[in-house]
N, C-alpha and C positions, 0 to 999 in steps of 0.2 A: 420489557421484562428481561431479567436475568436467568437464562436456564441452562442446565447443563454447562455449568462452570468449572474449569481445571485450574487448579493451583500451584503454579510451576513457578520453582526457583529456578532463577534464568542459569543456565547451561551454558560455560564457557564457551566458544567453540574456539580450534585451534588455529591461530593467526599470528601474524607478525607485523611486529611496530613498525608505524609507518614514519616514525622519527628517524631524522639520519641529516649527517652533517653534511654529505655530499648533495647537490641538487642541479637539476637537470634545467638548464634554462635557454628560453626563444623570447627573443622581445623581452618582454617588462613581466613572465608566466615564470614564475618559479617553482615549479615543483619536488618535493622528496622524489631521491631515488628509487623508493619502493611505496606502495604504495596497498593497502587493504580494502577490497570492497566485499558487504556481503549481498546475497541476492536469494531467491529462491533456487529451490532444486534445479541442477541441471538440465537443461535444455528446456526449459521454460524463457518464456520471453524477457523476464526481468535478468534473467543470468545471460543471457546471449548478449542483451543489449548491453549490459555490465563488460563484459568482454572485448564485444566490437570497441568500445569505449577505451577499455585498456588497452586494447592493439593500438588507436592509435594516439594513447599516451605513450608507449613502447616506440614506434616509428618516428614521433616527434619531438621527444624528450628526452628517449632512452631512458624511461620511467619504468621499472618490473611493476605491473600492476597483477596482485593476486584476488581471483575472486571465491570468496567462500559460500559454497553451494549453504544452505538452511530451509529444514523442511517448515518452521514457524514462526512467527514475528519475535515472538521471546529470543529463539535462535536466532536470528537476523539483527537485532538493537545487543544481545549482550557486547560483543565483542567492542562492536561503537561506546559501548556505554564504558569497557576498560580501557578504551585509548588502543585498541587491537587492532581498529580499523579507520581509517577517515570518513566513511561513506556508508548507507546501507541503501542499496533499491527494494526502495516497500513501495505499499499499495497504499488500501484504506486503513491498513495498522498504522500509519503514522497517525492519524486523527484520534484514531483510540489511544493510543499512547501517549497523546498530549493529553485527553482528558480523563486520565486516569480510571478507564473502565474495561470491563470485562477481566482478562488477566492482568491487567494493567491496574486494576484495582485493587491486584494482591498489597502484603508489607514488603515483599522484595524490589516491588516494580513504583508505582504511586505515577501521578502526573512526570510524562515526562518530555522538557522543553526542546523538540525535534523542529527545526527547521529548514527549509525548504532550498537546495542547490537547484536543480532546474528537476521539471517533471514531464512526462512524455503523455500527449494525446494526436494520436495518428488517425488511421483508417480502421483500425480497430475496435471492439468494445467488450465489457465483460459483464459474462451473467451467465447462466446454468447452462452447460450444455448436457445434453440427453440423451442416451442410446436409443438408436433408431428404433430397435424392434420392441423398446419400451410401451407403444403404442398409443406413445403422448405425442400429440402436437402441438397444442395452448397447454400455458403454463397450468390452465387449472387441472388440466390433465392429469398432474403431478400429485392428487389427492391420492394418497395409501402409497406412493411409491417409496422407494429408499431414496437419500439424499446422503451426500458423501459430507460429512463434518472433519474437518480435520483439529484435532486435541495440540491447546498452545499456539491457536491462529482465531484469535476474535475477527480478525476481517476476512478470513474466508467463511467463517462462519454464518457472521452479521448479514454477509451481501449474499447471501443463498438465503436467509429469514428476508432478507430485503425482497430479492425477486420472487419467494412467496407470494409474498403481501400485493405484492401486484393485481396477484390472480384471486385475493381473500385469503388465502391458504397462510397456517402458522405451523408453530414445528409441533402441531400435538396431530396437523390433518397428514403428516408423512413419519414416512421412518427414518430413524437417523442412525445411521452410519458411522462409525469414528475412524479413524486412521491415523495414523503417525507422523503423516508427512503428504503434504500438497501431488505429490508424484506418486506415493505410495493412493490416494485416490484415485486417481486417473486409472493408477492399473487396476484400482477394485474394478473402476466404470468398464475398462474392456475386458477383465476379468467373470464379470458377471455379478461381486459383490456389492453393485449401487448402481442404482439407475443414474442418477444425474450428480453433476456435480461442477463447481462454480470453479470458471477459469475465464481470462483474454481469450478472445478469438484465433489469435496467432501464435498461441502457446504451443508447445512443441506435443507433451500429454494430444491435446485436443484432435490433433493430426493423428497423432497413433491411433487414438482413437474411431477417427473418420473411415481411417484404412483398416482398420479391426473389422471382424465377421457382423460383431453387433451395430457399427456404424453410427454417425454422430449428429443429430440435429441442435438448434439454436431454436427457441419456443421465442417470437416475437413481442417486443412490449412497445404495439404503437404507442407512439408518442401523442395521438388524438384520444387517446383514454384516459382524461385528466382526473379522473376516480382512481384508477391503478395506480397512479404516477402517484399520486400525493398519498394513496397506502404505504408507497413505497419509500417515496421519499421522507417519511414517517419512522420509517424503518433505519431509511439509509440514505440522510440526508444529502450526502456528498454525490449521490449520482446523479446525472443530467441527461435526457432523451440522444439519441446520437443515429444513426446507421450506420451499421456496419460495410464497409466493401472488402474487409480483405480477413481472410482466417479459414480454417479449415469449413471446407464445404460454402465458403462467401468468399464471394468476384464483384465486381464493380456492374457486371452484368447481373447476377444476384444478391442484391445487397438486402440484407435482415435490419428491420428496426429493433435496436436495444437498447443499455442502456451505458453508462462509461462514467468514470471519472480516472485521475492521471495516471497512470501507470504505464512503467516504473516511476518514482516519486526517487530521486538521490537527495539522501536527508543528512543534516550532523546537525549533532548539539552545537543550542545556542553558545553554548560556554566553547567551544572547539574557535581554535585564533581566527578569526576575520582574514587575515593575506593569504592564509592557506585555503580556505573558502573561496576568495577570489581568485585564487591561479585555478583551482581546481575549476571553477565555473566558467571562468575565461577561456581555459586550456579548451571546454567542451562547445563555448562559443565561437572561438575563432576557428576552430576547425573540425566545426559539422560535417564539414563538406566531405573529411576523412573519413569518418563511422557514419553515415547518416543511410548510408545501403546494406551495412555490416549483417543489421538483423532487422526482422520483421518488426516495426514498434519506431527503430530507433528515428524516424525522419519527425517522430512526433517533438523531440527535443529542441528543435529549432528556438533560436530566443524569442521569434515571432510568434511563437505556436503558443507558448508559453499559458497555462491558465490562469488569470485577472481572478484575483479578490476571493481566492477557495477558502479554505475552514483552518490553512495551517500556515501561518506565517513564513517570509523568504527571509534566508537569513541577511543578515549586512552585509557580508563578503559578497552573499552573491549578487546582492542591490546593487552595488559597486558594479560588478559587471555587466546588469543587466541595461545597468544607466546608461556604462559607456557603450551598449550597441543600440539604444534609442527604446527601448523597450520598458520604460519604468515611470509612471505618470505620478503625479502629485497627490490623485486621487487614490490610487495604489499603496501608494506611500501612509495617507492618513487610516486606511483597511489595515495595514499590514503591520500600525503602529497598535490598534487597537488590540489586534490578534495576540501581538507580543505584550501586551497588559494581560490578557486574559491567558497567558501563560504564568505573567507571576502570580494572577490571584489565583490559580488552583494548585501553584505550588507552597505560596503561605498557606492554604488552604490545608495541604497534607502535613507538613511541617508541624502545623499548627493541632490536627488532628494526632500523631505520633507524639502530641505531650499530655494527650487527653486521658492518656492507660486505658487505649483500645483494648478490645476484647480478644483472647490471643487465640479463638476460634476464628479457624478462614472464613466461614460465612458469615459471623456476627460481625467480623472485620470489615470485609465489605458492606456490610447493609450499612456500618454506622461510616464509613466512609462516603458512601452514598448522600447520605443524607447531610454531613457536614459539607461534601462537595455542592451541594444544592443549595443550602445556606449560602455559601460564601456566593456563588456566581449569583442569587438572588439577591443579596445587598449591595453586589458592586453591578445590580442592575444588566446582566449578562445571562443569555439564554442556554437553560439547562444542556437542552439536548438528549437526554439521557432520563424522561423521567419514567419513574414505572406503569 
């Protein structure tokens, strides 16, 4: 179901073209002088890792690699989308954005064809964390409490309904929260305006948190609970059981069952040139070895580590690279050819809907967008995902 939906025309944010005639080059990696990524709020783990990464674009390129903090995925994809940026580290908004739902559903946003540079799965995982003296410990606990929403972030949203659903729990059994911005949550959570709220384990929020008066628990979601799991993965099909060993208040000595899917995800449009894709994916292949301690998260990027056959296609450029480090199977290849079909049918899908003289009401918008996105992916024989 669709609730408590926000209608945001995407917000520029302020960046600089990563086009330039001058370029930085090692071996056969050619990259611009300058370079834009965007990420979440500072000191979150996708911006750190975004960073460690530009230092050592910086040290081996002599590449300025700038990152721009964004408190929502609308925020994080505009810039990309004007040629502002080359890159954005998202999470589970890249799959939303491909299949044009929740604000992704608006007339400014529609299907949009993001594909995948490398994505990171470490020791970490993501799901709700709690303030201690909340008095929760299993997720069902979380019945009547506050849950932090952030407005303009379907995937932080979607994946807090997700780890509900685990426990039975929907957003009519809690209170919900709104906030402005990913970081602006965290501080409601040590603040005292929300009990929980969804973040990575090694998010930088989660630790302030930890060390806050009110203190920070992880509600486990064994993975032998395969009733939870499929509520959940019902919800939020992209997550996969995982243990955690490392994030605020989890050590390899106490490791939490939860739940993860990639993050950070470095994404560019399909349309974005293929050699620029590959330097940039290369540049991060050949030497991991550089950033791969930088931040908590980043050793997940490994081209070995890589995650096999997920919901959002790799781009060509980065195929290219992944091939030449041995990393790209045939079977790979025929998933991720499918994926990029099921990119253009829900873009003729909206195309197609924009000449229908939708309804110029945001919700009528959506509903009948909906429903033409469900036609199209039912005739080209392709799984909604998304039904009501």
């Amino acid at each position: 179901m669709f609730r408590g939906l926000v209608m945001l025309a995407p917000a520029l944010a302020a960046g600089i073209s990563f086009a330039s005639t001058r370029y930085a080059c090692a071996e056969d990696i050619k990259l611009p002088a300058t370079l834009t990524f965007t990420a979440y709020d500072t000191g979150t783990a996708g911006f750190n890792i975004a960073v460690g990464v530009g230092k050592m674009m910086k040290d081996k390129y002599s590449t300025d690699v700038r990152v721009l903090p964004a408190g929502n995925d609308v925020a994080r994809l505009a810039p990309l989308r004007a040629k502002r940026a080359a890159s954005a580290a998202m999470g589970s908004g890249t799959y939303f954005a491909q299949e044009g739902v929740f604000e992704f559903g608006s007339r400014e946003w529609g299907p949009q064809p993001l594909q995948i540079m490398l994505s990171s799965v470490d020791c970490n995982c993501g799901s709700l964390g709690v303030a201690a003296d909340s008095g929760v410990k299993d997720l069902k606990d979380l019945k009547g409490k506050r849950v932090g929403f952030v407005v303009g972030s379907p995937a932080l949203n979607q994946n807090s309904l997700a780890v509900l659903a685990f426990a039975g729990l929907t957003q009519k059994d809690v209170k919900i929260v709104e906030f402005a911005s990913y970081g602006a949550m965290w501080k409601g959570l040590i603040n005292n305006d929300t009990d929980a709220a969804f973040g990575t384990t090694i998010t930088g929020p989660a630790k302030e948190a930890e060390t806050s008066p009110r203190g920070l628990i992880w509600p486990p979601l064994p993975a032998k609970d395969k009733e939870g799991w499929a509520r959940m993965q019902k919800v939020g099909s992209f997550f996969f059981p995982q243990t955690a060993t490392c994030g605020a208040g989890i050590t390899p000595e106490k490791p939490i069952e939860l739940g993860n899917y990639p993050y950070p995800i470095f994404v560019a449009y399909a349309s974005q040139a293929p050699d620029q894709v590959y330097a940039i994916t290369k540049a991060m292949i050949t030497n991991y070895d550089a950033y791969k301690g930088s931040a908590p998260g980043a050793g997940g990027l490994a081209a070995d580590r890589q995650t096999k056959n997920w919901v959002v296609p790799v781009h060509p450029g980065a195929v290219k690279a992944l091939k030449e480090a041995g990393q790209w199977s045939d079977a790979q290849d025929a998933h991720n050819s499918k994926l990029i079909k099921r990119q253009e049918v829900l873009g003729a899908a909206w195309t197609d809907y924009g000449k229908s003289n939708p309804p110029a009401d945001d919700k009528a918008f959506l509903e009948g967008w909906m429903k033409a996105r469900a036609a199209a992916l039912a005739k080209a024989d392709m799984p909604n995902g998304f039904e009501d």
